[in-house]
N, C-alpha and C positions, 0 to 999 in steps of 0.2 A: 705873395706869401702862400695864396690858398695853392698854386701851384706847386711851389716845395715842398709842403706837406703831402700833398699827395706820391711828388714822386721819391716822397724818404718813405713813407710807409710803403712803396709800393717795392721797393728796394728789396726785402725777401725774399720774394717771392719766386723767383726765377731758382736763387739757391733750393729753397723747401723742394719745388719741384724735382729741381734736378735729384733733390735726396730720394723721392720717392717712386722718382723713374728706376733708380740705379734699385732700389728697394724690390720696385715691381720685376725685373730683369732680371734679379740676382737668383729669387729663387722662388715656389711657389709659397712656401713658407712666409718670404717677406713679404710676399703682394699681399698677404690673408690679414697679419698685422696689421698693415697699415690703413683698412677699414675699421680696428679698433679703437672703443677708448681706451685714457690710460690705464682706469681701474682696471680693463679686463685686459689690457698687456701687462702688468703686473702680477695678476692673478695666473696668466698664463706660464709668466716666466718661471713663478713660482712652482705650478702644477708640474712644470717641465722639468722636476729635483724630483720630484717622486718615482720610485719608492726608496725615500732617504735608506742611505747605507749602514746607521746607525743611530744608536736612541741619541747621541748630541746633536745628530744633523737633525730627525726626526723634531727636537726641542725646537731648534732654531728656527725650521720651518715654520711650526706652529707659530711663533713668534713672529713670525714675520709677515703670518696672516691675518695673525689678531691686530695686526698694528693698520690692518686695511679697514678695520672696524666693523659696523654692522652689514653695508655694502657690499662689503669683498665678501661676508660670508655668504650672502646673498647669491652674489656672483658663482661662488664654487659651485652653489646646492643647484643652482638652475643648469649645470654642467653633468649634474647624474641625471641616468638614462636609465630606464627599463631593460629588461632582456629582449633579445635579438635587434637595439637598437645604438645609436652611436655609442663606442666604447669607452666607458665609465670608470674604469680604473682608479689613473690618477685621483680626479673629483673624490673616490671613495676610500685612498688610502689618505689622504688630504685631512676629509671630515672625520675619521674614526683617529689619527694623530691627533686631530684637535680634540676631540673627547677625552681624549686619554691624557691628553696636557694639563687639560683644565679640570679633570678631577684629580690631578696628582695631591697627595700630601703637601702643604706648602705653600699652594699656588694662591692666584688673589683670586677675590672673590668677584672684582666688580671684571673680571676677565670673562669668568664662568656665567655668571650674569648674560654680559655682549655675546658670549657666544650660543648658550642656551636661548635668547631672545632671538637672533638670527633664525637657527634651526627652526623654531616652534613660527618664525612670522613664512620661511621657507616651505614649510608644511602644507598652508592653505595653499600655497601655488605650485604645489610642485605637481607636475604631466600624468603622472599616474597612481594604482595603487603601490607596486614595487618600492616605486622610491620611497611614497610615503611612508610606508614598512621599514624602508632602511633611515629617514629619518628622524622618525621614532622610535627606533633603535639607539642613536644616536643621544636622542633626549634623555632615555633609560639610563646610558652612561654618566652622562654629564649633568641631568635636569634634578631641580630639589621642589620644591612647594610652589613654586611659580609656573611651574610647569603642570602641575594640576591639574587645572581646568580647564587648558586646552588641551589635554588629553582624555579627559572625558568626554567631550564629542564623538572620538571615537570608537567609545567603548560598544554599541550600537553595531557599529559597520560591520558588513558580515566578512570583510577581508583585514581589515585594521582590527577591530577589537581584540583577538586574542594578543597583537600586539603593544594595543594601549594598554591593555590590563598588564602585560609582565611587567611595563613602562614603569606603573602604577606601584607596582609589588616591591621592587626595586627601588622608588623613591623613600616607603615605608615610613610614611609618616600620619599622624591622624587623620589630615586632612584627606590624602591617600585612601586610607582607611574605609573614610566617610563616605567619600566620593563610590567606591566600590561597595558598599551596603548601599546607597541607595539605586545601583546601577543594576542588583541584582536580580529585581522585582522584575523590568521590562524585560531584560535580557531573555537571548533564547538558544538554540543550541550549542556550538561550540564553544560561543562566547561568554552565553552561563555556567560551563563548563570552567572554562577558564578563569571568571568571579571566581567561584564557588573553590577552585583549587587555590587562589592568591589568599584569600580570606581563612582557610585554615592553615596556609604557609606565616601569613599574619599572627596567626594564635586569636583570632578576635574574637572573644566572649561575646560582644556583642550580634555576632552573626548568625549565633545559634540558632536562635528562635525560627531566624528565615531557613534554616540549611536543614531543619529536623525534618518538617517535611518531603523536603527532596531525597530524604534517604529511603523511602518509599515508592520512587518514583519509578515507573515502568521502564523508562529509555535505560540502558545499562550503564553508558557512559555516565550519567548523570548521578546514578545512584552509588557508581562507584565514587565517582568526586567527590558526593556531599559525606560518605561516608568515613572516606578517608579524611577529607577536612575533620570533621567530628572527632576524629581522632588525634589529629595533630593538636584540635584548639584544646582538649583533654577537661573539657566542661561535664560534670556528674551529671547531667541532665543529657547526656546523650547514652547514658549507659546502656539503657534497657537496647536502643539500636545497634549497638556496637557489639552488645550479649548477642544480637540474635541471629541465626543461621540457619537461612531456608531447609525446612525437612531433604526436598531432594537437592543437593547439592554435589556437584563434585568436591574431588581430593584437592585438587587448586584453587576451586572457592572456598572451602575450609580452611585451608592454611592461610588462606589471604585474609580471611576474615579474622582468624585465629590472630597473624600479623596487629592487625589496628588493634584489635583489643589490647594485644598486650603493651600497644605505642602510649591506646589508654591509658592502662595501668600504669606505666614508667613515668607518664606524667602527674598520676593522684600523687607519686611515692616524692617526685617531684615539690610537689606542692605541699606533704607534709602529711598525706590522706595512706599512712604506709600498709595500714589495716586493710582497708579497698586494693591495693596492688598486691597484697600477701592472699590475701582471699579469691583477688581473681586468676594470678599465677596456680595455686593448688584446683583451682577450679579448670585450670586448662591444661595442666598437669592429667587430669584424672579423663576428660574429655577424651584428649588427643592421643589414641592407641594405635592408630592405624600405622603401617610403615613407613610412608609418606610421611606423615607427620612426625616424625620423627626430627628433622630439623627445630621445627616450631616449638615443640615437647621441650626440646635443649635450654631453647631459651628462654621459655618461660623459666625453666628450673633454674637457667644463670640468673633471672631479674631475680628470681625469692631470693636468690643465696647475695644477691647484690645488695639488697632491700636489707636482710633481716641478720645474715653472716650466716654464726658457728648455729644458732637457733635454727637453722633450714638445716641440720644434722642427721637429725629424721626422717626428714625426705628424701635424702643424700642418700641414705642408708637402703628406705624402701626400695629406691631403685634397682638396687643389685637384685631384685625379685624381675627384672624385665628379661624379656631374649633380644632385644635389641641391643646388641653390641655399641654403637654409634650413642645410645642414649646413657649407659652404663661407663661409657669412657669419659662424658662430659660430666658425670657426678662424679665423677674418682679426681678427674682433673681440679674440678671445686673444692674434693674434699683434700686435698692433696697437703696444700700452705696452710691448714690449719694445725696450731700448733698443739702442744700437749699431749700429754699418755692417757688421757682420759679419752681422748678422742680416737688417740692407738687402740684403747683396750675395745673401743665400741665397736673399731673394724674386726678385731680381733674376733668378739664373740660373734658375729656375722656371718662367717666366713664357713660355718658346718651347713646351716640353713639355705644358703643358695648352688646354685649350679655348679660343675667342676668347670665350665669357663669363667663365670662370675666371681668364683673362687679364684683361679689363677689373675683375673683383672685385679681382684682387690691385693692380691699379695706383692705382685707388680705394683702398685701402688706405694705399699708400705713399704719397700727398697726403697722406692724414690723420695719416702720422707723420712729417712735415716733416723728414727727412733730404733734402738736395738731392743728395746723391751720387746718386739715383734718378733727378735730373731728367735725365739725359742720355739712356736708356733712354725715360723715358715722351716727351719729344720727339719719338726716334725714332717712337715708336709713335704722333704723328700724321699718322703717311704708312702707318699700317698698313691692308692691304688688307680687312680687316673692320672694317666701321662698327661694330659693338659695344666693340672696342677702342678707336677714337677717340673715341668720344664717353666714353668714362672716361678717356681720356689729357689732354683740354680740360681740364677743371677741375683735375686733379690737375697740370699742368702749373703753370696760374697758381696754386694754392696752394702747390706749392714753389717759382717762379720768380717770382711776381709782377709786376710790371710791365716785367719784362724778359723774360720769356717772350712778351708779346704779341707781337713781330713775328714769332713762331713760328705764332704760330694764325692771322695774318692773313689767309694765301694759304687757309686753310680757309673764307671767305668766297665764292670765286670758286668752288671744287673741291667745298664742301661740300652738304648737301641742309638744307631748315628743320632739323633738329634741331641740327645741327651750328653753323650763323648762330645761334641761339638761344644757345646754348652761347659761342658767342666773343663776342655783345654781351653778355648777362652780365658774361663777364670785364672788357671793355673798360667796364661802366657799373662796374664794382666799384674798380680800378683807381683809385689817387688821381694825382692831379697830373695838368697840361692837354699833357702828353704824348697822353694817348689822343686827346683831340683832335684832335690835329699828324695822328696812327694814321690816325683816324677818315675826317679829310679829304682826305687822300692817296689814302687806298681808293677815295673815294666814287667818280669817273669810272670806272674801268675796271669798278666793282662791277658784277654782274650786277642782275637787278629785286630780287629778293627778298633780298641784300644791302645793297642799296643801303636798302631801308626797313629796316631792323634800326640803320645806318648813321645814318640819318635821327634815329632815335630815340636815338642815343646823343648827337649834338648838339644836339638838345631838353635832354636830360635834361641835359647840361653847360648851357646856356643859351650856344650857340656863336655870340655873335652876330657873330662877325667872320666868320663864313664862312653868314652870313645868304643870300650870292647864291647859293650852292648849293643851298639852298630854291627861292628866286625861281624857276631855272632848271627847276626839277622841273616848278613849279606853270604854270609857262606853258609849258615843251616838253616836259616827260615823260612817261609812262607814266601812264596813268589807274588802273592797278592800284595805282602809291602815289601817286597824287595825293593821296588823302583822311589818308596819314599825310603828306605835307608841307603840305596845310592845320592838320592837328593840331599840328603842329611848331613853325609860324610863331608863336603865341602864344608860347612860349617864346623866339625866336629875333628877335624881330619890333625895328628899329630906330625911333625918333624919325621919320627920315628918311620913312620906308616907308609914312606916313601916307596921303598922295594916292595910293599904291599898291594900298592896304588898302579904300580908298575904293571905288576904282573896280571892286577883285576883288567888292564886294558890290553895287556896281549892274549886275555884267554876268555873275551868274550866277541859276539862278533855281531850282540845290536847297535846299529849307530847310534839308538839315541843314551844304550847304557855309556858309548866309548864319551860320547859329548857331554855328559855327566861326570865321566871320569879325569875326562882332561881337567875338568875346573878344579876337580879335589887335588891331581898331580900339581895344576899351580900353585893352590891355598897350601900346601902341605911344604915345595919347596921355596915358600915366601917365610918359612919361619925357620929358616938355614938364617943367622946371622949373618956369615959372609957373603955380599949377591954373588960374586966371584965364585962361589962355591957353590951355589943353587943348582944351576945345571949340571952338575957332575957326573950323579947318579944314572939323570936321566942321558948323559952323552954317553959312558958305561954302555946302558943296557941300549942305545943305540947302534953303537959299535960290534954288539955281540947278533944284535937281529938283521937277520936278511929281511927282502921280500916289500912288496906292496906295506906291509903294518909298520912300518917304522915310519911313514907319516904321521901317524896318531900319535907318535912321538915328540914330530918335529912342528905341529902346528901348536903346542901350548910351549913352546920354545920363547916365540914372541913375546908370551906374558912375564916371562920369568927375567928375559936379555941378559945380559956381560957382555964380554969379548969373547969366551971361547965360545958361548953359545952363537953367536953371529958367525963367528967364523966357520963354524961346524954346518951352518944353514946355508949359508954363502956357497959352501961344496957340496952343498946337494943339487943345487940350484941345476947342476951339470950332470945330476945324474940321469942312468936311460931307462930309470923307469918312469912312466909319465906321470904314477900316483906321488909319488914319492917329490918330483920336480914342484908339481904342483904345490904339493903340501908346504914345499919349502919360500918356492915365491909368495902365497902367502902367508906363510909367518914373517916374510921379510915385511911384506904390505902392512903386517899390523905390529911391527918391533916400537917398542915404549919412547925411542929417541932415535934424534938424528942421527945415528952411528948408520945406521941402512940407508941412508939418503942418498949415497952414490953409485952403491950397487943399484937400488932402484931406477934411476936414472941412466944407469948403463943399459938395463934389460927391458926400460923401455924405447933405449934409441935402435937395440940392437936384435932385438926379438923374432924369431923368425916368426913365431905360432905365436900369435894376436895376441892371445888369452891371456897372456902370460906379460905381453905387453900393458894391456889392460887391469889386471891386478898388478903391475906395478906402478902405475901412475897412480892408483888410484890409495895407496901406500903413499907414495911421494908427496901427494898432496895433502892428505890428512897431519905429513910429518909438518911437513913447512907450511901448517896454518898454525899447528901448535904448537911449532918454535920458542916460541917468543922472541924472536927476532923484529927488528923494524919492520915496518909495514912496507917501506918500500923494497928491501932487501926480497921480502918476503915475495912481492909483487913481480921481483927483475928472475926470483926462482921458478916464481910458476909460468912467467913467459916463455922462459926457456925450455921447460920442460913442455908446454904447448906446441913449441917447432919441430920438438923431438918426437911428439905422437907422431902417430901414423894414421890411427883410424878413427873417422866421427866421434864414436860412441869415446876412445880414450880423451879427445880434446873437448868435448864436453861433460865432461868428469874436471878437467883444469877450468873449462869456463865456471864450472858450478863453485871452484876451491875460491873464485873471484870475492863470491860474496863473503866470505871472511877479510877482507880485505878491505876496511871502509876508507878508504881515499880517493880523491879524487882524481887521481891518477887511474887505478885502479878500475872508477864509474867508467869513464872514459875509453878504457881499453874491452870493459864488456858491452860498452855501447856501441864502438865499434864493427864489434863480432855479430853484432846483429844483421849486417851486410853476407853474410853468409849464411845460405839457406839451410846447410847442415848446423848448425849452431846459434840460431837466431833465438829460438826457445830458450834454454837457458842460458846465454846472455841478456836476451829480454831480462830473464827472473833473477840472475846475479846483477846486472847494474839498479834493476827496482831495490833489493834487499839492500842494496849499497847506501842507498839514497832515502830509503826510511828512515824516521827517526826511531833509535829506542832507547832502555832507558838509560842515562847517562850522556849519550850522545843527541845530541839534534839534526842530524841528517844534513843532506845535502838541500840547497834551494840556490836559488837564481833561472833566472829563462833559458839558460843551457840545460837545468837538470829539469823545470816543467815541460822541455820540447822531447828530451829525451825519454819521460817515461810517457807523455803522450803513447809515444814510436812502443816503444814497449810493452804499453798494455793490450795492443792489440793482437802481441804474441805469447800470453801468458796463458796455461792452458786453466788453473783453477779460479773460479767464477769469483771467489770469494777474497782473493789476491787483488784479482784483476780490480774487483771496486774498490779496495784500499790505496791501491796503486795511483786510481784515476781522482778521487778524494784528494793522495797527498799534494797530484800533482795539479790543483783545482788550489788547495791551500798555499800552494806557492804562488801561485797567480796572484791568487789574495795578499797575500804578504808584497808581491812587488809592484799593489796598487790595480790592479787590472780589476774591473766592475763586471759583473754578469749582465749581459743583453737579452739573456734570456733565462728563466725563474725556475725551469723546468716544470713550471703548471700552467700557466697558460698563456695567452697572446698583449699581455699588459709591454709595454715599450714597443711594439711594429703593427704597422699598420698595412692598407692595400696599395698597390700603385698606382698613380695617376699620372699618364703619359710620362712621355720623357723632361728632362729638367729646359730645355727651352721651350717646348709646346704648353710646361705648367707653369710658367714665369709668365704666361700671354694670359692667363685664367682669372677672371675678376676674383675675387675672395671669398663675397657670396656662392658663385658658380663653382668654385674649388671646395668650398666647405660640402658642398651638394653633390661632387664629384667622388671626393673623401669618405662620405658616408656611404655612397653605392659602393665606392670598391673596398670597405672595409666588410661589410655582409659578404660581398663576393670571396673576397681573401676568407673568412672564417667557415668559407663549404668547404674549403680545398686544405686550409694549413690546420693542422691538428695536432693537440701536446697526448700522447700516447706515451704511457709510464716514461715521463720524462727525454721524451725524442719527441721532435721537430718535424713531422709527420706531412710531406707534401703527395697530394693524392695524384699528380701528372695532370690536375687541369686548372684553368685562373692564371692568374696572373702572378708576378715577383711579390716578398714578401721582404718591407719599408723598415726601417727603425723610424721612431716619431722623429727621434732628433737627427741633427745636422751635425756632421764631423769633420774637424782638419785633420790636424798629423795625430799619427794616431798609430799603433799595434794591436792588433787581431790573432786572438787564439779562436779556432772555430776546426771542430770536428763535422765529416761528414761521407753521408756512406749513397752509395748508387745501385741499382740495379743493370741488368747487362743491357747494349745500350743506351747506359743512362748518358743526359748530357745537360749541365748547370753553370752558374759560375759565380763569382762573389762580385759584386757592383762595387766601386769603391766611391765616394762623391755622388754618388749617382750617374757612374759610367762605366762604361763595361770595359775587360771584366778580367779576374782570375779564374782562367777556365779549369771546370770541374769537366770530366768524360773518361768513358768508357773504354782502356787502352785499344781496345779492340777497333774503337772508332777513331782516333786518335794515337796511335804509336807511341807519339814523342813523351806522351803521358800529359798528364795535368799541371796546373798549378804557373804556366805562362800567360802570359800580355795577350790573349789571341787579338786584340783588336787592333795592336799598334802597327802600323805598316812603316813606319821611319827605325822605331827602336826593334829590337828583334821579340818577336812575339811567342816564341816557342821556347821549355824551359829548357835548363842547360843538362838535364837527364832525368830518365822517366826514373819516377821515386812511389807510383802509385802501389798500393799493396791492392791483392784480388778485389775485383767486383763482388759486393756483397760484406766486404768487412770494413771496417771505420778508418778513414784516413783523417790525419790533421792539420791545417793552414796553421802557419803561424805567418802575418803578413806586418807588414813593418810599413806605412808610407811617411813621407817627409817632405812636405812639398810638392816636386812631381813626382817623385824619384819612389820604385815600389821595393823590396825587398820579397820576395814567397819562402821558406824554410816548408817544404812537404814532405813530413814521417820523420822530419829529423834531419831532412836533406836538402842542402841550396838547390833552388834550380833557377830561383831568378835574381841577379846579385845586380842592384840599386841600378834598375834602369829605368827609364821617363815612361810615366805612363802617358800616353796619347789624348788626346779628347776624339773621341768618337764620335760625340753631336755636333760639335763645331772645331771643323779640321787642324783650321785656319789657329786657334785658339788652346793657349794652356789649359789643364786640367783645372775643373775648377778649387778654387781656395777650398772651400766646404760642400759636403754635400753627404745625403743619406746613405747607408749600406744597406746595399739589398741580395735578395738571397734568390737567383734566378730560378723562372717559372720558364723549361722548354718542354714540357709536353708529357716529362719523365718523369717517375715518381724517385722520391731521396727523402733521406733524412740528416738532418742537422742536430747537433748537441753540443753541450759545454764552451757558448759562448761567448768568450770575454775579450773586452779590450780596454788598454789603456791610454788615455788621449797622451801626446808631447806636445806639454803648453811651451 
């Protein structure tokens, strides 16, 4: 019997083994494990989710560590490290999740308990000051009154106490309290400092007595702290300290002093003491003259007017005695919402006794509190003998008076200087009803010049056409100074009638920029022809009778006006032998209202001999057929066509650019394409991005066709600020099809240093690999660097690990090289998707180099220059790899090889590493998504 029992128990034993063989073989990873216990393979498996993807995974986690209990917390804290030592990551996004769990709203108490007891029994053993720092950090989150006393030990240390004390500050409770009054006595530099600031953040009346002293104290820091405390705790026994202000001081120690005082006062007024806050306010009021001080002044006057209201009137008032503008707008501001005529009448009679700017502030004022009992006063004061008043009297007039005030301000036209005409057209354009009008035209004669154009413009802007002739009269006898705003006018003002007018203004003058002024009023004028058919008549008329170059000026506001004769009449100019004239007519065709020119356009640019002409038709063509409103596909099979009929770069991308109007995915597709061609790569890059954005109403395009494709794209888009909306959207599509970030863009948390190849670290005890791991983790962190978000490899050290192990699996990863350069992606932890240098390399990148059975080179170079960012999108499955480079297959599902052992398949799992050959590179935006 004792035989059988031995050889049934001994019956496992062979299997366990074999587990642990195949464990130690399989990767270094498992041989490390399998020296653990379970708690800390648990804890590990755990740590190895960090940094959850989201607050429900973040919950869970928590949850799943709290249920390892006091141990496992144990376990995490003895896994944080110091600076420049094993890297702590995980362990710290771990502990600060669990903080945050267990003080949520909600949660239990006897959770917060287990875990605050952990942390605080963590504390006496934890390696150095660092951690301790961040576990008492930790406590500050999570810890209440039980955590007290163990945080007083270290209020004393000269590296921990300013941190026990915020710990302290934070729990805020008497105990708290306590603990810190009597910590204060021994204490000494920074961390008296730091008492002394938690204790007046406290309000603790009872700290006083120790802190009054200290406000006397030589060191500065200290005497600023105890002062400021005194302040905050707002105890009448600190007064006289708080009153006082060294004789020699500077302008920033006054105001800072000036500051607490008044923090003082806010709290007597606070507490009920409103006499003590009113009396020190006007005390610092009367103080504080200097310039500088002028902030501090403000506010003291906000506390009195807070404190006491409409009774700070007088003060209110005094002020307009100041030359500080800044101080002068903040009591007008106060006195502003207070209501009543009584408080009107008292600005009112104020207003002789100060300044002509303090005067114009106050009357500015009194518009904005729409009493009109004021307005009789501020009228007056537009005959006042300083322009500074009047021009605050203008507006404040018409804001209390409205449009009965304006024949107040009108004579201010004749009498006044530009600011003042500025100021009363304003009102008169603000002004509703065709009163101002009636105003306006009345003026106009007697106006002087530069009324008279202010004048001008307010009948524009009404569209005054019944007093149209008062333009006319300008443009043909007046003043050349507003000629050019009574040309500008005319479009607004311009009758039916005025046509043969308008005519004739543009064959008899010969500034471009008057005729470009005149074309618009020839369109406004035959847009008010009833018949469209009929609009162009006049203008075909005096076409027909003009020879010469000038009949362009004609023919290009033809476009705005269309019909049929007018097309047809454009149509046969198109032919004629003068070149102004040709010109002028192609583009009026480019810019006709409808597809009625769509086919001449499209003939003249199949058939153009001189470019130009080819070029302003396409560029017509395609504006017509975006605005169609045709199908999108329709619209899509027009601009194709008319892209085989260009001729020259610059015409075919004018139809690539028409793409982006085009949001289909038919559409993305065919400007993705175009990106193959180096004359048109630019703006196909920027029409298939525009295609594929969302805006509003539409939600864009997404899937991994369209995040490969604007990858490929951004790296040919030339504004900086595109380019990263572009790389964002195509990073949020990632995200929506699951894909996780590998890398944070701040720093080295998920990859670590290399250690040998995957059979030489399968032979590595686990102790001896932990001790391996930590050398080449210091080593990796000389050489890998996150630089404003890139992946910064300095050309020396070694490959750069993900912690975790991957099977099948998709990889989005960008990366750029120097000339020279030569890298490549590890897959399993085997080499490699080769990154280089075409120069070094021909066939380009992104092939098998290592596989000698399957073909190792890709099926065409797709690399873009040295020195600009290319994209991997890599697909594995198995053995089998896929490579997509820039948007381009080069390597279509062939077996990747094992390179360590020939003999043998790829392995099932393994790390991705980011090869170290000697060259420097950078890596960004890297994401993958596992295929479970």
């Amino acid at each position: 019997m004792r035989n059988d029992h031995r050889s049934l128990m001994a019956r496992p034993v062979l299997p366990a083994l074999a587990v642990l063989l195949v464990l130690r073989l399989a990767s270094p990873a498992a041989a490390a494990m399998a020296d653990r216990t379970p708690l800390q393979l648990k804890v590990t498996n755990i740590l190895d989710k960090y940094p959850a993807r989201s607050a429900a995974e973040k919950d869970a986690l928590a949850a799943e560590l709290l249920s390892l209990g006091r141990e496992g917390i144990l376990e995490i804290c003895r896994r944080l490290a110091g600076p420049g030592k094993d890297a702590d990551a995980s362990p710290r996004y771990a502990v600060d999740g669990l903080s945050l769990h267990v003080s949520r709203p909600g949660s239990a108490e006897k959770e917060r308990l287990l875990y605050v007891g952990g942390l605080l029994a963590a504390l006496d053993k934890a390696p150095d000051a660092d951690v301790r720092a961040f576990i008492i950090s930790q406590v500050q989150l999570a810890g209440k009154d039980e955590a007290v006393k163990p945080l007083a030990r270290y209020i004393k240390d000269p590296r921990l106490g300013e941190p026990a004390t915020r710990a302290l500050l934070t729990i805020r409770t008497p105990k708290a309290e306590k603990v810190l009054l009597k910590s204060l006595g021994p204490s000494s530099g920074v961390n008296r400092i730091a008492i002394v600031k938690a204790l007046g953040d406290l309000r603790s009346r009872a700290a006083v007595e120790r802190i009054l002293p200290l406000a006397d104290s030589r060191d500065d820091g200290l005497r600023e702290a105890a002062l400021q405390a005194l302040a905050e705790i707002g105890d009448a026994r600190a007064e006289r300290e708080l009153s006082t202000v060294p004789i020699v001081s500077s302008a920033g120690e006054r105001a800072k002093a000036a500051s607490r005082y008044l923090l003082f006062a806010r709290l007597q007024a606070e507490a009920g003491q409103k006499d003590a806050c009113v009396r020190i306010c006007r005390q610092l009021i009367d103080k504080l003259a200097a310039p500088k001080e002028s902030q501090v002044r403000s506010e003291a006057l906000s506390l009195l007017f807070e404190t006491i209201g409409k009774d700070a009137m007088d003060d209110l008032l005094q002020v307009m005695d100041s030359p500080d503008p800044q101080y002068r707008a903040r009591a007008l501001d106060l006195a502003a919402p207070v209501p009543g005529q009584e408080t009107t009448g008292k600005w009112l009679d104020r207003i002789p006794a100060v300044s002509p700017e303090a005067q114009a502030d106050i009357i500015d004022m009194l518009g904005e509190r729409g009493d009109k009992t004021a307005l009789p006063l501020i009228l007056e004061n537009l005959k006042n003998v300083e322009k500074a008043v009047r021009l605050g009297a203008i507006p404040a007039a018409f804001k209390l008076g409205g449009g009965e005030a304006l024949p107040n301000l009108m004579p201010l036209l004749s009498a006044g200087d530009d600011e003042e005409i500025a100021l009363v057209k304003q009102a008169l354009l603000s002004a509703p009803g065709e009163w101002t009008v009636t105003l306006a035209a009345e003026a106009f004669t007697e106006a002087p010049t530069l009324a008279k154009k202010a004048l001008i413009e307010v009948l524009a802007a009404r569209q005054a056409r019944e007093h149209a002739d008062l333009i006319w009269d300008v443009i043909k006898n007046g003043s050349e100074v507003i000629r050019p705003a009574a040309l500008a006018a005319l479009e607004s003002i311009v009758r039916e009638d005025d046509l043969p007018q308008v005519i004739n203004l543009i064959f008899g003058t010969t500034s471009p920029a008057e005729v470009s002024s005149l074309q618009n009023t020839l369109t406004a004028s035959a847009g008010l022809i009833p018949d469209p058919e009929s609009r162009a008549d006049l203008i075909l008329t005096a076409l027909g009778k003009e020879k010469g170059a000038r009949r362009a000026d004609l023919i290009r506001p033809l476009a705005r006006i269309g019909g049929a004769k007018a097309l047809q009449a454009v149509i046969a100019e198109t032919n004629s032998s003068d070149p102004q004239v040709r010109t002028g007519a192609v583009y009026a065709l480019s810019q006709w209202p409808d597809m009625s020119a769509s086919e001449v356009l499209f003939d003249i640019v199949r058939t153009a001999a001189d470019r130009k002409y080819g070029y302003l038709a396409v560029q017509g063509y395609v504006r017509l057929v975006n605005a169609s409103g045709m199908p999108a596909d329709q619209r899509l099979e027009l601009l194709k066509n008319v892209l085989n009929a260009a001729k020259e770069p610059n015409e075919k991308n004018v139809v690539v650019a028409g793409l982006a109007g085009i949001r289909i995915v038919e559409s993305f597709r065919t400007a993705a394409g175009l990106m193959a061609d180096p004359n048109l790569r630019i703006k196909a890059a920027e029409s298939a991005a525009r295609i594929s954005m969302p805006v509003p109403g539409d939600k864009g395009l997404a899937g991994i066709e369209t995040a490969r494709c604007l990858k490929k794209a951004s790296a040919f888009l030339e504004d900086d600020g595109f380019r990263e909306q572009v790389e964002r959207r195509a990073t949020d599509i990632l995200i929506q099809e699951g894909f996780v970030p590998l890398f944070n863009n701040e720093d080295l948390l998920g990859w670590k240093g290399l250690v040998e190849d995957p059979v030489k670290r399968a032979k590595i005890g686990s102790v001896e690999l932990r001790s391996a791991q930590q050398k080449s983790d210091e080593d990796m962190r000389l050489h890998w660097k996150v630089l404003d978000g890139v992946l910064v490899f300095d050309g020396k050290g070694q490959s750069l690990c993900t912690t975790r192990d991957y099977g099948d699996f998709e990889l989005f990863v960008d990366w750029k090289i120097e000339p020279g350069g030569d890298s490549g992606i590890y897959l399993r932890g085997s080499p490699q998707v080769q990154i280089w240098d075409p120069a070094k390399g021909p066939e380009g990148s992104g092939g098998l180099y290592n596989n000698q059975i399957g073909p190792p080179k890709p099926l065409v170079p797709a690399d873009n220059p040295v020195g600009a960012w290319n994209t991997f999108h890599i697909l594995m499955t198995g053995d089998r790899v896929t490579v997509f480079l820039n948007d381009v297959l080069v390597v279509d599902d062939v077996i990747m090889e094992n390179y360590w052992e020939r003999g043998k398949p790829i392995y099932p799992t393994g790390q991705i590493e980011l090869q170290a050959h000697s060259t420097p590179l950078d890596f960004k935006d890297i994401y993958l998504r596992e295929i479970k």
